[in-house]
C-alpha positions as CSV (number, residue, x, y, z in Angstrom):
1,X,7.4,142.0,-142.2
2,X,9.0,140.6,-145.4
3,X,7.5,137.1,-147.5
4,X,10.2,135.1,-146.3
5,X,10.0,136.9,-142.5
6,X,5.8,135.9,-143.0
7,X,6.8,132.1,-144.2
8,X,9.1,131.2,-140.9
9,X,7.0,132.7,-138.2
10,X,3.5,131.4,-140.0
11,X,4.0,128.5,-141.9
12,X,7.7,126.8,-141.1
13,X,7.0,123.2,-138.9
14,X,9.6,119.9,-139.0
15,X,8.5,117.9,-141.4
16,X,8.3,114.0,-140.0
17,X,6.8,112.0,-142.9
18,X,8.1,114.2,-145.8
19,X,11.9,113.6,-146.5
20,X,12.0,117.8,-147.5
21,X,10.0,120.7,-146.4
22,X,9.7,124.3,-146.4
23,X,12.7,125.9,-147.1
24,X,14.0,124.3,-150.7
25,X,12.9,125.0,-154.2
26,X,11.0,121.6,-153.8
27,X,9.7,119.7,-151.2
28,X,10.2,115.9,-151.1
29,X,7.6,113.1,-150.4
30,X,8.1,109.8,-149.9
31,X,5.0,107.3,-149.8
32,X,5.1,103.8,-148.7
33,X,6.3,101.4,-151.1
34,X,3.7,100.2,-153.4
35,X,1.6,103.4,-152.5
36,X,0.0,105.8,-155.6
37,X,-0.3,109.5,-154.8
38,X,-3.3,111.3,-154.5
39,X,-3.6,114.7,-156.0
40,X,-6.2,117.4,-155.8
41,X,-5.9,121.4,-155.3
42,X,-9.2,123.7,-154.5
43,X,-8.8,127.0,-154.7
44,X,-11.0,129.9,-152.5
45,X,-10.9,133.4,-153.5
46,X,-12.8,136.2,-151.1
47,X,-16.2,137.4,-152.6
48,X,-17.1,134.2,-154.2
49,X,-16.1,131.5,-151.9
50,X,-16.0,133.3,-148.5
51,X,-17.1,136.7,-146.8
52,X,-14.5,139.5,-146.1
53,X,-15.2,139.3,-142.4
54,X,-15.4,135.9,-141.6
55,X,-13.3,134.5,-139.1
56,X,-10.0,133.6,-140.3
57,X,-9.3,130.5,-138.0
58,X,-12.3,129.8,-139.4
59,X,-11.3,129.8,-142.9
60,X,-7.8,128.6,-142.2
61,X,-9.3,125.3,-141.6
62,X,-11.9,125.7,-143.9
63,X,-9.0,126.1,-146.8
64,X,-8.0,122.6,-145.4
65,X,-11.0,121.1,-145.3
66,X,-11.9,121.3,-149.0
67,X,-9.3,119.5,-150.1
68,X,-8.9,117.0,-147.8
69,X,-12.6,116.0,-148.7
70,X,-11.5,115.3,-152.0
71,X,-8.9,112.9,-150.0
72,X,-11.9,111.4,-148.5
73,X,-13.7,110.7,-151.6
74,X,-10.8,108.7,-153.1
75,X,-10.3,107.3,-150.0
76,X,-6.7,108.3,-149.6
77,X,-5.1,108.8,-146.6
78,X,-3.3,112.6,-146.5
79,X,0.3,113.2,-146.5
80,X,1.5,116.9,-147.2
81,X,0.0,120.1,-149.2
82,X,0.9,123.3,-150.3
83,X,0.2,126.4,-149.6
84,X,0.0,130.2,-152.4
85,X,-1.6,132.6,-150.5
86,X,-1.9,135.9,-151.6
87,X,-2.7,138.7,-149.3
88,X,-3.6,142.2,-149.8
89,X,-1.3,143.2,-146.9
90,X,0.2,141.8,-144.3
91,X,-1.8,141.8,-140.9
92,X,0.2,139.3,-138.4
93,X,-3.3,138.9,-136.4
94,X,-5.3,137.6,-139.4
95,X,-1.7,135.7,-139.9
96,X,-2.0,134.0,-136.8
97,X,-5.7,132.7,-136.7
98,X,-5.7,131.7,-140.4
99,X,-2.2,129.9,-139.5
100,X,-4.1,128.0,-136.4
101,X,-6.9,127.1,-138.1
102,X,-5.1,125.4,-141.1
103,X,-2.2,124.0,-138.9
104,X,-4.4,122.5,-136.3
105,X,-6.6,120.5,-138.8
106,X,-3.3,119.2,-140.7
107,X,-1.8,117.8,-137.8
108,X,-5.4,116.4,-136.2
109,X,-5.1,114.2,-140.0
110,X,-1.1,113.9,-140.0
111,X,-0.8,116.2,-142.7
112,X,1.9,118.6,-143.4
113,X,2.6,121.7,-144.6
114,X,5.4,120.9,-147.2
115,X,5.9,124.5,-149.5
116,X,3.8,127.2,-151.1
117,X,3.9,130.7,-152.7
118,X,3.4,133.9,-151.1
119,X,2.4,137.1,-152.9
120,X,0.5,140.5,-152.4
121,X,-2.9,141.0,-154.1
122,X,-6.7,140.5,-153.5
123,X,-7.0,137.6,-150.7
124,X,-7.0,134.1,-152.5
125,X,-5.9,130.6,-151.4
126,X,-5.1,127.8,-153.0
127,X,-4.0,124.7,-151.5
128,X,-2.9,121.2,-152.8
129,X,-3.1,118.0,-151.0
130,X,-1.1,115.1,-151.7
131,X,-2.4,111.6,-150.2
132,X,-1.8,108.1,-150.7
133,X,-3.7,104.9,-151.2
134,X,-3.1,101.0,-152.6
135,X,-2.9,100.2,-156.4
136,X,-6.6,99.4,-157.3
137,X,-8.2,100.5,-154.4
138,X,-9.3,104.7,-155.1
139,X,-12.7,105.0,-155.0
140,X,-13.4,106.3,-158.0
141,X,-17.2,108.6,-159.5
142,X,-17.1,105.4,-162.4
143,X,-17.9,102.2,-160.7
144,X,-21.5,102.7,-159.9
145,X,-24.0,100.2,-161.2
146,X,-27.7,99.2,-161.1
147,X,-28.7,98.1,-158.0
148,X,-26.6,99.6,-155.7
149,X,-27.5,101.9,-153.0
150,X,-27.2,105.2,-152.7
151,X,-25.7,107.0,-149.6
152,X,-24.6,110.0,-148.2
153,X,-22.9,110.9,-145.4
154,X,-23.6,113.1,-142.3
155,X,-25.9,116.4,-142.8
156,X,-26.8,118.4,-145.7
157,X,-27.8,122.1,-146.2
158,X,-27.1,123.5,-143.3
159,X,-24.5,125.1,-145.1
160,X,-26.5,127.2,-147.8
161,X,-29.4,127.7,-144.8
162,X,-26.6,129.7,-143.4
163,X,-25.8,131.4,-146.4
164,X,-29.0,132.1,-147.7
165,X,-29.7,134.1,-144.2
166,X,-26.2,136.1,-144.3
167,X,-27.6,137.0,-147.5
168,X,-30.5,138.4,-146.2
169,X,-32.8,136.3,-148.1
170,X,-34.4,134.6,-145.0
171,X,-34.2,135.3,-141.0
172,X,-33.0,132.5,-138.6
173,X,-32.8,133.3,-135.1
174,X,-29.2,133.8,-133.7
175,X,-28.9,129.8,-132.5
176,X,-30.2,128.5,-135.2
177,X,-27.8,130.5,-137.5
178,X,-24.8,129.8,-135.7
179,X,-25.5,125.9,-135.6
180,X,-25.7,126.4,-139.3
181,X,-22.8,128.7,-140.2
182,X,-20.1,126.3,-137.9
183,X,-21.4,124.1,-141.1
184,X,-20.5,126.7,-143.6
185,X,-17.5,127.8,-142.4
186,X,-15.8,124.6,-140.5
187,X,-16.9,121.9,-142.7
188,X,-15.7,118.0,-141.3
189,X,-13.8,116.1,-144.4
190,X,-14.7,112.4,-144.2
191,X,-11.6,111.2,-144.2
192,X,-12.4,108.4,-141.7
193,X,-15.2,107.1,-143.7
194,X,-13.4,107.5,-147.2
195,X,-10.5,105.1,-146.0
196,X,-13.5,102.8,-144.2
197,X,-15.2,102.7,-147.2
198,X,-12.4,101.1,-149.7
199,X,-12.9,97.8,-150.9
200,X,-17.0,98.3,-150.1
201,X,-18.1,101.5,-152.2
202,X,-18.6,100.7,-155.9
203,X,-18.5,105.2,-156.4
204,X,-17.6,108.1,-154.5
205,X,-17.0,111.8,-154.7
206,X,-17.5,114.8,-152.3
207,X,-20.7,117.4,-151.8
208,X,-19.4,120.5,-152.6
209,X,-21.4,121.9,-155.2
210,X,-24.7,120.1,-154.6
211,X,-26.2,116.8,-153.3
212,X,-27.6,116.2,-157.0
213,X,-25.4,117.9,-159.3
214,X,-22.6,115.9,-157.6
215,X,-24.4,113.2,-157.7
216,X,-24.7,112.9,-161.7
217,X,-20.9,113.4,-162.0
218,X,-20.9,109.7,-160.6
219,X,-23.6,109.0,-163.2
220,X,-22.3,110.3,-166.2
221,X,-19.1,108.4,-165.1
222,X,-20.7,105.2,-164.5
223,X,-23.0,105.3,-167.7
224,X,-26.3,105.2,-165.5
225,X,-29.0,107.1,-163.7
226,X,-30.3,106.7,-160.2
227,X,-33.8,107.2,-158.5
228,X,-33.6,109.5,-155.3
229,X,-35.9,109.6,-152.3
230,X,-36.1,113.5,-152.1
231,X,-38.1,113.8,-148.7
232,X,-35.3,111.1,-147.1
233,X,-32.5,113.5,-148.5
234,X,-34.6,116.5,-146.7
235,X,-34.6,114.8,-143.0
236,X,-30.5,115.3,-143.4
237,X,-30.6,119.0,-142.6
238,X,-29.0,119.8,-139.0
239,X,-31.1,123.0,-138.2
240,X,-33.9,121.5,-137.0
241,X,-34.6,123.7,-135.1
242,X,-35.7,126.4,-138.0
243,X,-38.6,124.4,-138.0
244,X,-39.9,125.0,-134.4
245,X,-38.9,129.1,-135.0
246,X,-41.3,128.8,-137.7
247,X,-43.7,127.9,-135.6
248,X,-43.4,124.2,-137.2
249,X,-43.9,125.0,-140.9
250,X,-41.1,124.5,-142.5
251,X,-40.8,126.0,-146.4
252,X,-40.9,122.7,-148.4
253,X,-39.0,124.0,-151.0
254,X,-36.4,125.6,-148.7
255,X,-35.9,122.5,-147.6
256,X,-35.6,120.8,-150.5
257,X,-33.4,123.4,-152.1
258,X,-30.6,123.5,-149.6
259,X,-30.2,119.8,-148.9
260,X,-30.8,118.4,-152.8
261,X,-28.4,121.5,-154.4
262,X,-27.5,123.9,-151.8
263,X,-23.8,122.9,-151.6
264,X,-20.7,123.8,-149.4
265,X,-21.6,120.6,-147.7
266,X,-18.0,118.2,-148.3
267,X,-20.0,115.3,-147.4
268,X,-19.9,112.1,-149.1
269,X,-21.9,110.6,-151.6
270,X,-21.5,107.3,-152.8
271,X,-22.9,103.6,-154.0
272,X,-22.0,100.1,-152.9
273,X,-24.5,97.1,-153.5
274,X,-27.3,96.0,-151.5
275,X,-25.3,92.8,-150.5
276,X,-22.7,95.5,-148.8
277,X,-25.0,96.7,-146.5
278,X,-24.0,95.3,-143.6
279,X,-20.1,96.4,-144.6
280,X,-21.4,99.5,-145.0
281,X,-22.9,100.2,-141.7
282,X,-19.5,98.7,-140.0
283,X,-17.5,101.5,-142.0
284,X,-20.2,104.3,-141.0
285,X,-19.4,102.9,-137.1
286,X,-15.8,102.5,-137.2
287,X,-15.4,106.1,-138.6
288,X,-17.9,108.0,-135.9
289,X,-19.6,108.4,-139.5
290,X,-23.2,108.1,-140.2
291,X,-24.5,107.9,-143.5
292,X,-27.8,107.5,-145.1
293,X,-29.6,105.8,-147.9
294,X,-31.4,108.0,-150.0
295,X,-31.6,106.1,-153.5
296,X,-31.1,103.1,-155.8
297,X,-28.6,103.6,-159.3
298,X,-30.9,102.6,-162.0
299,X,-29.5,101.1,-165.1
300,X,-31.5,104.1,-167.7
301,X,-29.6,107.2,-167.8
302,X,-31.3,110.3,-165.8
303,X,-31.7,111.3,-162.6
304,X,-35.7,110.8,-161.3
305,X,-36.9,112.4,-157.9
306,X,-39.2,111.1,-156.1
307,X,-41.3,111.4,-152.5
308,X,-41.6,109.0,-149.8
309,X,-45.2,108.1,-151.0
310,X,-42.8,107.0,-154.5
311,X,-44.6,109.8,-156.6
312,X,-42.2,111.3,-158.6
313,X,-41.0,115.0,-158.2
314,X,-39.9,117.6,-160.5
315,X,-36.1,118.0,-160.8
316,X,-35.6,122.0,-160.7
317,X,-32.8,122.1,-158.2
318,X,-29.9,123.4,-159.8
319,X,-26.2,123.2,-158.5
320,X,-23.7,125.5,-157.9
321,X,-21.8,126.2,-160.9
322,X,-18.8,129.1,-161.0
323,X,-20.0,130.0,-164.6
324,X,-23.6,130.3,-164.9
């Protein structure tokens, strides 16, 4: 089977909201009047973002997912992406579940696969997602300040729980681990929430690389620190059950580790002001969302840990970073 042969059968739909699709040098988009466009690509390359086993339906949505979480956390509605895939040969069964996967969570958010690249070389994907939203109203990582809440949405750290026992590094039994690993490797983007949540967040961005080091991207953009309740954050993990196979202990610092840095999470984390509480709540129902409060933006610069007794915990939880 040839590129182009590979393009038709795997990745060639109608188009219905862009004017072009596949098939031209360029596709062509055309938003709402008055709309801006919403950019972002995320990029997943096998070894470092995903095993060379894992499931490609699985990772055909998981591709997806990524980016439109960064939709989500500018609360833009999605429109179209593109697609370079390279492939070390081509297999048309790993064609056809990676194709599912990715196809079935574009149209289940109305977005469409507009044009790409193909090539031959070590698996890697990169997809960019185009979305639109209203002049002035992108949540943005910069309009955070003193006061406001802190919140994030759905679970966190079932992801790296999962990882951390592919690894080998701890044992979860089978149950628990695959409860876990659907978090991994078919994360939900908050797309819902994200549009919910215009005109009520004050900040936003997505969980990818860490509850905290995420978290102080919206600080560093908003000029201030924030105070988070580290024992509320570790009550967001799914796996609950872990505890009861460890015969109700719990590692504390597990805990802590996967839900305050562990990443791979594409949850949302953002402010709003006390006075939105109420608004905030609505946006959590009306998206099927929930969310959680798990700290208060402080006007000195930092970010300060603390327990549910308010005694203050030491911040040794680092991120995922691709270069350290």
């Amino acid at each position: 089977m040839g590129e182009f042969d590979l393009i038709a059968r795997y990745f060639t739909r109608p188009v219905h909201q862009a004017a072009l699709g596949v098939g031209d040098d360029c596709a062509l988009l055309a938003p709402a009047p008055g709309m801006q466009l919403a950019i972002s690509s995320d990029m997943l390359v096998e070894g470092r973002h995903f095993f060379a086993d894992v499931d490609p339906e699985a990772l055909g949505h998981k591709a997806l997912a990524v980016n439109l979480s960064d939709l989500a956390a500018c609360g833009a509605r999605p429109l179209a992406f593109t697609l370079a895939l390279a492939l070390p040969r081509v297999d048309e069964a790993w064609l056809a579940g990676f194709s599912h996967g990715l196809l079935a969570l574009a149209d289940a958010h109305g977005c469409e696969l507009v044009g790409g690249d193909t090539t031959q070389g070590p698996l890697n994907l990169c997809i960019t997602v185009i979305g639109e939203v209203p002049p002035g109203q992108a949540l943005l990582r910069s309009g955070a300040r003193p006061g406001d809440d802190i919140y994030v949405s759905g679970t966190l750290g079932d992801a790296r729980l999962a990882l951390s026992a592919l690894l080998g590094h701890i044992a979860l039994p089978a149950d628990v681990l695959a409860r876990a690993r659907q978090r991994l490797e078919r994360p939900t983007p908050r797309v819902a929430l994200g549009l919910a949540l215009r005109g009520i967040a004050s900040s936003a961005m997505d969980v990818s690389d860490g509850l905290l080091g995420d978290l102080s991207h919206i600080l560093q953009a908003s000029r201030a620190g924030a105070c988070i309740d580290v024992d509320a954050v570790s009550k967001l993990i799914a796996a609950s059950a872990y505890a009861e196979s460890a015969e109700g202990q719990f590692d504390v610092e597990l805990l802590r580790q996967c839900t305050l840095a562990g990443g791979d999470d594409y949850e949302l984390a953002f402010t709003a002001p006390p006075a939105r509480r109420d608004a905030v709540a609505t946006a959590a129902q009306a998206s099927g969302t929930p969310v959680s409060r798990i700290g208060t933006v402080q006007a000195e610069p930092g970010l300060r840990l603390v327990d549910a007794q308010g005694l203050a915990v030491e911040h040794r939880y680092a991120s995922f970073d691709h270069f350290r």
